[in-house]
The first five atom37 places (N, CA, C, CB, O) and aatype in JSON, in Angstrom:
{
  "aatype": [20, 20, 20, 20, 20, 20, 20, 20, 20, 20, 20, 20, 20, 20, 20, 20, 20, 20, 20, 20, 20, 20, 20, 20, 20, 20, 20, 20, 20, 20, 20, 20, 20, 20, 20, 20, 20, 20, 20, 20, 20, 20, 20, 20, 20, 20, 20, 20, 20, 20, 20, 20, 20, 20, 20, 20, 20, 20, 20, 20, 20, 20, 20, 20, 20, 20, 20, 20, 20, 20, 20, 20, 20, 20, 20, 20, 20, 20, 20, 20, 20, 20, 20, 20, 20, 20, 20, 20],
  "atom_mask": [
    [1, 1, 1, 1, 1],
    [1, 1, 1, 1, 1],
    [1, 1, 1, 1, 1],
    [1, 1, 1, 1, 1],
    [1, 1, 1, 1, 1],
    [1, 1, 1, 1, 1],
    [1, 1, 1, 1, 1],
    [1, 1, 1, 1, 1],
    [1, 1, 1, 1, 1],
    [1, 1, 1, 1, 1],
    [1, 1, 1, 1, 1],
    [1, 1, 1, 1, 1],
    [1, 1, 1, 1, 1],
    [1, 1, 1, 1, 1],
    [1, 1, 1, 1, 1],
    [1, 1, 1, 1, 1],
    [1, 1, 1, 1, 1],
    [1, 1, 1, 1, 1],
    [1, 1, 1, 1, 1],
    [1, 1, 1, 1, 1],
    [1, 1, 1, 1, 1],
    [1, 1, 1, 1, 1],
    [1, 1, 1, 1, 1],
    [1, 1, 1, 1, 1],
    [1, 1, 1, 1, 1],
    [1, 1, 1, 1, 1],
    [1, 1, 1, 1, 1],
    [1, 1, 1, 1, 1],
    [1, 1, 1, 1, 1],
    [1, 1, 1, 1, 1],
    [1, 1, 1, 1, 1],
    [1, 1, 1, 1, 1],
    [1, 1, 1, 1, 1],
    [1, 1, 1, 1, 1],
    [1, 1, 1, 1, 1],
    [1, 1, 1, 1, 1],
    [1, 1, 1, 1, 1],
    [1, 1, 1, 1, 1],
    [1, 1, 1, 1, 1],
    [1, 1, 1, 1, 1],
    [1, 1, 1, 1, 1],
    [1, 1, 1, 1, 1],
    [1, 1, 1, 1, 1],
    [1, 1, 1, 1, 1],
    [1, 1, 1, 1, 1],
    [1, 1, 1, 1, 1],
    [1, 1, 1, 1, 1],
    [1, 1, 1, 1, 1],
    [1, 1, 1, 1, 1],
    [1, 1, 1, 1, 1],
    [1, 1, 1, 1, 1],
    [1, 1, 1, 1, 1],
    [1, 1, 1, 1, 1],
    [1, 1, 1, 1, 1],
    [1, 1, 1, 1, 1],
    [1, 1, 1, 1, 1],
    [1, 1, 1, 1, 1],
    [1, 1, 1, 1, 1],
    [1, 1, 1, 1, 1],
    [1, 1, 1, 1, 1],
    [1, 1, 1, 1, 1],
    [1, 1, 1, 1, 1],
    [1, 1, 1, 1, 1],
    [1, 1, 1, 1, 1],
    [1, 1, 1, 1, 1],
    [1, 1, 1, 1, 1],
    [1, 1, 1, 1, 1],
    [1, 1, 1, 1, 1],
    [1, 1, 1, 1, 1],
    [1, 1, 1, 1, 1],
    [1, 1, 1, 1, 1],
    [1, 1, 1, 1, 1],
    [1, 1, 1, 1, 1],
    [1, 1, 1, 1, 1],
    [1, 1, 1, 1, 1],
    [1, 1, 1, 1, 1],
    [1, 1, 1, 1, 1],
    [1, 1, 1, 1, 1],
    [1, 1, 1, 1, 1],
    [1, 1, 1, 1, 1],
    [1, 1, 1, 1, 1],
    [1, 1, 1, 1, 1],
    [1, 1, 1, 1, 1],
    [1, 1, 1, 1, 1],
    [1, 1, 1, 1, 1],
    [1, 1, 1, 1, 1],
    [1, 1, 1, 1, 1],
    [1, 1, 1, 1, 1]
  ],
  "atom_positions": [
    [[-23.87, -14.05, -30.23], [-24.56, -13.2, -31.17], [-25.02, -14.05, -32.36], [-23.65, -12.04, -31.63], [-24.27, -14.51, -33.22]],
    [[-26.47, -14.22, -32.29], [-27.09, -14.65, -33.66], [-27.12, -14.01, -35.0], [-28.29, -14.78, -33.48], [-27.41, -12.83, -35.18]],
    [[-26.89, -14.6, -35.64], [-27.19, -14.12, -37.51], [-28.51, -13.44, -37.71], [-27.34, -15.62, -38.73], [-29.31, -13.54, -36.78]],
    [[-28.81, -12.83, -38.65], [-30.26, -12.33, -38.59], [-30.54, -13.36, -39.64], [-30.66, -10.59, -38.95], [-29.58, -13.78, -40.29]],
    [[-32.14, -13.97, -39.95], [-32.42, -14.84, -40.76], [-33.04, -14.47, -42.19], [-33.13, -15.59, -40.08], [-34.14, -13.91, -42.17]],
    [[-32.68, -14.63, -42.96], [-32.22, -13.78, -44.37], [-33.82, -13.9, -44.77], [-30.8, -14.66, -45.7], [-34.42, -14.96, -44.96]],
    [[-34.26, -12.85, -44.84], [-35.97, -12.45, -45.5], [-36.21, -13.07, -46.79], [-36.27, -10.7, -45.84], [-37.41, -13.22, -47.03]],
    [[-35.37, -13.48, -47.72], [-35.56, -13.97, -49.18], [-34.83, -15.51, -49.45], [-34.82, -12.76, -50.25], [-33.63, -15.78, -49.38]],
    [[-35.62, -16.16, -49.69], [-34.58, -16.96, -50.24], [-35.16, -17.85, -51.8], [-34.12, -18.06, -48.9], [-36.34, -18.16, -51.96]],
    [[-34.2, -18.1, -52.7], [-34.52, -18.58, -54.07], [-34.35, -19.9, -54.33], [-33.81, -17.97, -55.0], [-33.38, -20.6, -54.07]],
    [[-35.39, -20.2, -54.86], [-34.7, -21.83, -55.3], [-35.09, -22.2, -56.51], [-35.15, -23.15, -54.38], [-36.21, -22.01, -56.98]],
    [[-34.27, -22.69, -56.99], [-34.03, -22.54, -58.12], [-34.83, -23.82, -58.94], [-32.56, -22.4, -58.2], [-35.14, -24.87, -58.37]],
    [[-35.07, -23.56, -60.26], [-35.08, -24.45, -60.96], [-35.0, -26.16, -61.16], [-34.53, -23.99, -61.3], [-33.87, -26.47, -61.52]],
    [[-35.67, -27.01, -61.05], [-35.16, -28.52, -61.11], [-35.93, -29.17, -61.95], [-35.17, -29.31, -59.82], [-36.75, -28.36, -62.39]],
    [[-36.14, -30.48, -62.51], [-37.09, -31.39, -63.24], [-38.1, -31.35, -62.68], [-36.8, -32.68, -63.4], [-38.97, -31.77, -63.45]],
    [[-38.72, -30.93, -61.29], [-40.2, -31.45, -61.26], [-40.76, -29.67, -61.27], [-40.71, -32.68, -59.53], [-41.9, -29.24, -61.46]],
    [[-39.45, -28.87, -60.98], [-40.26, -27.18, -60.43], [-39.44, -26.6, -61.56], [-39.87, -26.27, -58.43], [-38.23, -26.36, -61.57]],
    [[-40.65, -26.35, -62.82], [-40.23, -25.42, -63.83], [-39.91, -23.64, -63.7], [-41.28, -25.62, -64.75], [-39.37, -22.92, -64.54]],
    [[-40.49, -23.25, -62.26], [-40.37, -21.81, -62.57], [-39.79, -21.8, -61.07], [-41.87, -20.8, -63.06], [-39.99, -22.45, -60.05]],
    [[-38.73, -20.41, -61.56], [-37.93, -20.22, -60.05], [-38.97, -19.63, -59.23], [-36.49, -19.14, -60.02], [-40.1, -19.27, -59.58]],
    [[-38.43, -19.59, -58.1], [-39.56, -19.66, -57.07], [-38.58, -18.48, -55.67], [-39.97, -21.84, -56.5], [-37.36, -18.54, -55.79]],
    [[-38.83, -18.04, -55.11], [-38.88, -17.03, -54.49], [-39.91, -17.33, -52.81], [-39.46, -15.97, -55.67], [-41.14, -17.38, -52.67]],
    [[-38.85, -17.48, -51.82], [-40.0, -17.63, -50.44], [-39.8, -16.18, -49.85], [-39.54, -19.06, -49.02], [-38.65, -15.8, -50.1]],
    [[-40.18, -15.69, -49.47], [-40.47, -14.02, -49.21], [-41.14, -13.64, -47.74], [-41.64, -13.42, -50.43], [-42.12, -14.26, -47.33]],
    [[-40.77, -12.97, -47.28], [-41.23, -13.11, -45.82], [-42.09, -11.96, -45.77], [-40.04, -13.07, -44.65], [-41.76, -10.95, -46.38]],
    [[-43.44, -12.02, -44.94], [-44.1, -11.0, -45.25], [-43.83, -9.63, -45.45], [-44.74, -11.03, -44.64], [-44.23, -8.96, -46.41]],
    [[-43.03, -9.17, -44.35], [-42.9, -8.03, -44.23], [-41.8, -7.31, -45.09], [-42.8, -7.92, -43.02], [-41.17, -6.27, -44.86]],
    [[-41.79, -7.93, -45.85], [-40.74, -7.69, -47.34], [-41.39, -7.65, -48.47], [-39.67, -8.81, -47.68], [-41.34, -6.84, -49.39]],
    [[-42.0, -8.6, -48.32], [-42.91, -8.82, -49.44], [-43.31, -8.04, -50.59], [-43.88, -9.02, -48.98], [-43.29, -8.65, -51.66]],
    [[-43.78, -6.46, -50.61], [-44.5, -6.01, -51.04], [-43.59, -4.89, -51.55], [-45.54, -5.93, -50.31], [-43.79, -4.28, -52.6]],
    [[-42.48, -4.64, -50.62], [-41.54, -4.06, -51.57], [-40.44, -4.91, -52.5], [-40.83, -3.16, -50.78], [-39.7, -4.44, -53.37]],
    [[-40.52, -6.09, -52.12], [-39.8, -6.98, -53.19], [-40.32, -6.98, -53.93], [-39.48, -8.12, -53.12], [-39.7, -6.54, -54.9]],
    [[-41.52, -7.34, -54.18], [-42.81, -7.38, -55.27], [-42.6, -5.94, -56.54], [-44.59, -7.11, -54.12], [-42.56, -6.12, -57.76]],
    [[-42.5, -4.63, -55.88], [-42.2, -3.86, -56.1], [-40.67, -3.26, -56.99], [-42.53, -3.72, -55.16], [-40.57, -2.57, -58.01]],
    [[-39.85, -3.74, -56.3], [-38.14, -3.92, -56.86], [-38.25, -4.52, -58.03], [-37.04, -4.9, -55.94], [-37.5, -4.25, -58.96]],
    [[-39.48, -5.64, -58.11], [-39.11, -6.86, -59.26], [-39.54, -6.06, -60.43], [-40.01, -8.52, -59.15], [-38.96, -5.93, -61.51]],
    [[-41.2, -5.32, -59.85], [-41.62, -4.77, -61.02], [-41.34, -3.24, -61.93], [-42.77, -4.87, -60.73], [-41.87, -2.82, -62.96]],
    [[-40.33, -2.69, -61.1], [-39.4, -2.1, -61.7], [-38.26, -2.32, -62.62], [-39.1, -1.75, -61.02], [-37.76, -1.63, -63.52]],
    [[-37.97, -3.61, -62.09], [-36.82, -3.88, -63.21], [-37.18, -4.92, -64.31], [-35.47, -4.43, -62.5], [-36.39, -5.46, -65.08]],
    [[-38.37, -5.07, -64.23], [-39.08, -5.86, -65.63], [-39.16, -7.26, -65.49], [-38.24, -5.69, -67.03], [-39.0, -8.08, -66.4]],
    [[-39.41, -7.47, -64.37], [-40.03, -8.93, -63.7], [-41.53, -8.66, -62.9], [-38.79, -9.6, -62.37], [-41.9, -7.78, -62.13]],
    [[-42.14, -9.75, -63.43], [-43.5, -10.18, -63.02], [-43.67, -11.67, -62.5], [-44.4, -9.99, -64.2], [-43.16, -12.68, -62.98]],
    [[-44.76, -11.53, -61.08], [-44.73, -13.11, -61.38], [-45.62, -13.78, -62.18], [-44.85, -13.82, -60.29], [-46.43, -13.23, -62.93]],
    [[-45.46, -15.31, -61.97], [-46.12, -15.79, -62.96], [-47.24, -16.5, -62.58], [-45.38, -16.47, -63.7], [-47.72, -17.3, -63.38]],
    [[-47.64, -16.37, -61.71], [-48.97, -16.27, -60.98], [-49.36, -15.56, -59.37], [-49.31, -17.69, -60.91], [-48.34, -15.35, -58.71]],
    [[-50.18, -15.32, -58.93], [-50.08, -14.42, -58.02], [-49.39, -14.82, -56.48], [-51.41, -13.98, -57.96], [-49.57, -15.95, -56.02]],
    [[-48.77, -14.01, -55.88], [-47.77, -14.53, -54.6], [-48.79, -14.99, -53.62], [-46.69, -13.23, -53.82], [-49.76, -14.33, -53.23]],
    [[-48.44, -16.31, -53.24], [-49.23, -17.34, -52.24], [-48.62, -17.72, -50.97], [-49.46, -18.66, -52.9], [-47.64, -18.41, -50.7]],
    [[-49.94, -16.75, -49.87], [-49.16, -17.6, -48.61], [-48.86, -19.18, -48.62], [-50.03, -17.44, -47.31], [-49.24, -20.25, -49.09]],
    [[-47.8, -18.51, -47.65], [-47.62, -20.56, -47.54], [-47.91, -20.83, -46.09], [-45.63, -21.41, -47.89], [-47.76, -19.97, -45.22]],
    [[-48.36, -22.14, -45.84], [-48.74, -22.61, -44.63], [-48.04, -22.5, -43.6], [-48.98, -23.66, -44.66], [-48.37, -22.18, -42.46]],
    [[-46.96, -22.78, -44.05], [-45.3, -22.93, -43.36], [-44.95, -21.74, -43.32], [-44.06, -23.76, -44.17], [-45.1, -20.91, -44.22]],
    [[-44.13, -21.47, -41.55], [-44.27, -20.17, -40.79], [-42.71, -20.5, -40.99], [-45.18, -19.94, -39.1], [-42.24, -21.64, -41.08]],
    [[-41.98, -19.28, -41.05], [-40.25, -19.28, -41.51], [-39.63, -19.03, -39.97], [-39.67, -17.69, -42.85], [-40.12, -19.09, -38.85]],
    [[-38.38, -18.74, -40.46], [-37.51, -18.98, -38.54], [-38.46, -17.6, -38.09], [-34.89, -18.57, -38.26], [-38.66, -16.54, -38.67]],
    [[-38.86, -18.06, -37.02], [-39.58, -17.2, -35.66], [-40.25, -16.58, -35.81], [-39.06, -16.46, -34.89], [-40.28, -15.36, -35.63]],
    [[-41.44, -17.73, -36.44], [-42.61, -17.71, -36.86], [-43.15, -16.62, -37.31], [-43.23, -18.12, -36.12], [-44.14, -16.06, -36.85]],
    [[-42.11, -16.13, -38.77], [-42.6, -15.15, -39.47], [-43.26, -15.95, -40.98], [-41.36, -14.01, -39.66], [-42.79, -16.81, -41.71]],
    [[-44.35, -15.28, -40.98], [-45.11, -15.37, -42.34], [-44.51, -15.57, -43.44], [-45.78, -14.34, -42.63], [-43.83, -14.6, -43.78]],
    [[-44.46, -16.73, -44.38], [-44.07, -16.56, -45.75], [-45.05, -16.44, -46.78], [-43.3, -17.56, -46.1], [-46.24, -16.75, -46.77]],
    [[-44.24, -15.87, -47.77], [-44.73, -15.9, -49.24], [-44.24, -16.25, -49.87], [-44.98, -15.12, -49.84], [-43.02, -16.08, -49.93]],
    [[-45.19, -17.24, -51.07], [-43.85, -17.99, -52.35], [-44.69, -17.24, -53.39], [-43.64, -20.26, -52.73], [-45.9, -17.33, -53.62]],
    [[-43.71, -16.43, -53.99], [-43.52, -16.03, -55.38], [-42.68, -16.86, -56.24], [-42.99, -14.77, -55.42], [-41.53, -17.26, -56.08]],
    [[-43.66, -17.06, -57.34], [-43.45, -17.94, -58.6], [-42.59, -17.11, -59.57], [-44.9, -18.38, -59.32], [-42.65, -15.96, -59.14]],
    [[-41.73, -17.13, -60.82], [-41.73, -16.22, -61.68], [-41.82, -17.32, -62.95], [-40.46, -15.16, -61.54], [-42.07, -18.52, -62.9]],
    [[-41.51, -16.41, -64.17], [-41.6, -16.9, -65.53], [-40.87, -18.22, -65.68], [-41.05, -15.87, -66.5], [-39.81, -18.2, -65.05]],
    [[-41.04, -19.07, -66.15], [-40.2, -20.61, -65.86], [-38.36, -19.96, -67.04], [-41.66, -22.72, -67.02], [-37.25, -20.48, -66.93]],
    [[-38.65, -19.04, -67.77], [-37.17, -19.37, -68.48], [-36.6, -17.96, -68.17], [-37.16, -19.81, -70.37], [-35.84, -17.39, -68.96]],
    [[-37.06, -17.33, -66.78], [-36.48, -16.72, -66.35], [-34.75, -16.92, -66.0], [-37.25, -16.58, -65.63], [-34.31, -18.07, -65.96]],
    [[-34.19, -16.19, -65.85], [-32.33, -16.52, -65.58], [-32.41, -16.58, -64.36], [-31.01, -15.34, -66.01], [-32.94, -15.78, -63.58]],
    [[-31.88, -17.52, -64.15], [-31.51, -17.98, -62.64], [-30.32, -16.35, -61.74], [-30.27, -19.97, -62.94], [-30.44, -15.52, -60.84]],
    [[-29.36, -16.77, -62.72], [-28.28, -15.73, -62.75], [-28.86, -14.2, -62.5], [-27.54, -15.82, -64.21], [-28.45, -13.59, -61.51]],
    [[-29.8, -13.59, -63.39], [-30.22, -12.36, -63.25], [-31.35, -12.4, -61.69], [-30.97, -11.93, -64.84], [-31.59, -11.43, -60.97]],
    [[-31.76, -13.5, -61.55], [-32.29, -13.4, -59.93], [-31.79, -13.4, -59.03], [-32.91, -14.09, -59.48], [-32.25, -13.03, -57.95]],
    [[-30.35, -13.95, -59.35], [-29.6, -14.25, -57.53], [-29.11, -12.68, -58.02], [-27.86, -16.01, -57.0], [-29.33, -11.89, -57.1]],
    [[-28.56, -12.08, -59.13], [-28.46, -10.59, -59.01], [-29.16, -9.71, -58.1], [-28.75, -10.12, -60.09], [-28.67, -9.2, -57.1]],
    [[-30.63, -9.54, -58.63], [-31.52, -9.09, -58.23], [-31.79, -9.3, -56.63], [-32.34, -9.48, -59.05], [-32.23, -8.43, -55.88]],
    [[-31.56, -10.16, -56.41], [-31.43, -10.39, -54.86], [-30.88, -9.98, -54.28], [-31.22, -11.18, -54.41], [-31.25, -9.4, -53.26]],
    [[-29.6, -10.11, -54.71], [-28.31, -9.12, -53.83], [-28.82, -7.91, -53.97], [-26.58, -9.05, -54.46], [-29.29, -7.57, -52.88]],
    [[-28.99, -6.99, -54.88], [-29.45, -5.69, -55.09], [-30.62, -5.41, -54.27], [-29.73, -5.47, -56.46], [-30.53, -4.51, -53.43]],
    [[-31.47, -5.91, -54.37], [-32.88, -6.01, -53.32], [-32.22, -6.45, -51.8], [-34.21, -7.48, -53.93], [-31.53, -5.43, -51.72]],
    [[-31.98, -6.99, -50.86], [-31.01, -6.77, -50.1], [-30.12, -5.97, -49.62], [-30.64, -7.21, -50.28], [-30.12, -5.65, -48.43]],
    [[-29.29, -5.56, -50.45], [-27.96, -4.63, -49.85], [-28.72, -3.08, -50.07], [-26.13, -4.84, -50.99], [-28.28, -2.2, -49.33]],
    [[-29.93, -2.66, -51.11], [-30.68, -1.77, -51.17], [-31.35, -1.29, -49.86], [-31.43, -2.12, -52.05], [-31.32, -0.09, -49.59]],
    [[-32.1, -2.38, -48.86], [-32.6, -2.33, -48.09], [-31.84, -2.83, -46.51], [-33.57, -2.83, -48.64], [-32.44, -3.03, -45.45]],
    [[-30.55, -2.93, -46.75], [-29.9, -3.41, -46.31], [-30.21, -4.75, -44.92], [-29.32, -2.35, -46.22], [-30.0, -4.74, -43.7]],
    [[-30.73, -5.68, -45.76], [-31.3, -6.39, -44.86], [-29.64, -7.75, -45.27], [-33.4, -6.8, -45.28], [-29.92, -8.94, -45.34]],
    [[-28.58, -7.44, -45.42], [-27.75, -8.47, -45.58], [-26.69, -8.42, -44.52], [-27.21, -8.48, -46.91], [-25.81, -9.28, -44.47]]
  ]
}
């Protein structure tokens, strides 16, 4: 029995990538997009396919957010977006 392959994943912050970043799988997408902008997150430029196809060859999206966004209040938000939709 395989794992299911987790629709969101965050990465965080480093010296060359000022704003957290968010890879999003399509078919999530738009209600994540949604979750964020309910709880008073926007991104910080508009969500961009990416070239690169995620495990089994599902569509991604990288969402950008505000660079001094909290790391902390996103991996929150994640869990909540997740266990909401229960994709965990």
């Amino acid at each position: 029995m395989s794992e299911q392959p987790v629709p969101i994943v965050l990465f965080p912050t480093t010296h060359e990538q000022e704003n957290p970043t968010f890879h999003v799988e399509a078919s999530v997408a738009d209600a994540f997009l949604e979750f964020l902008k309910e709880k008073g997150f926007s991104a910080w430029e508009p969500p961009q396919k990416i070239e690169k196809i995620g495990p089994d060859h599902r569509r991604v999206i990288e969402l950008r957010l505000e660079p001094e966004t909290s790391q902390d209040s996103l991996e929150d938000l994640l869990g909540q977006f997740l266990s909401l939709h229960k994709l965990t």
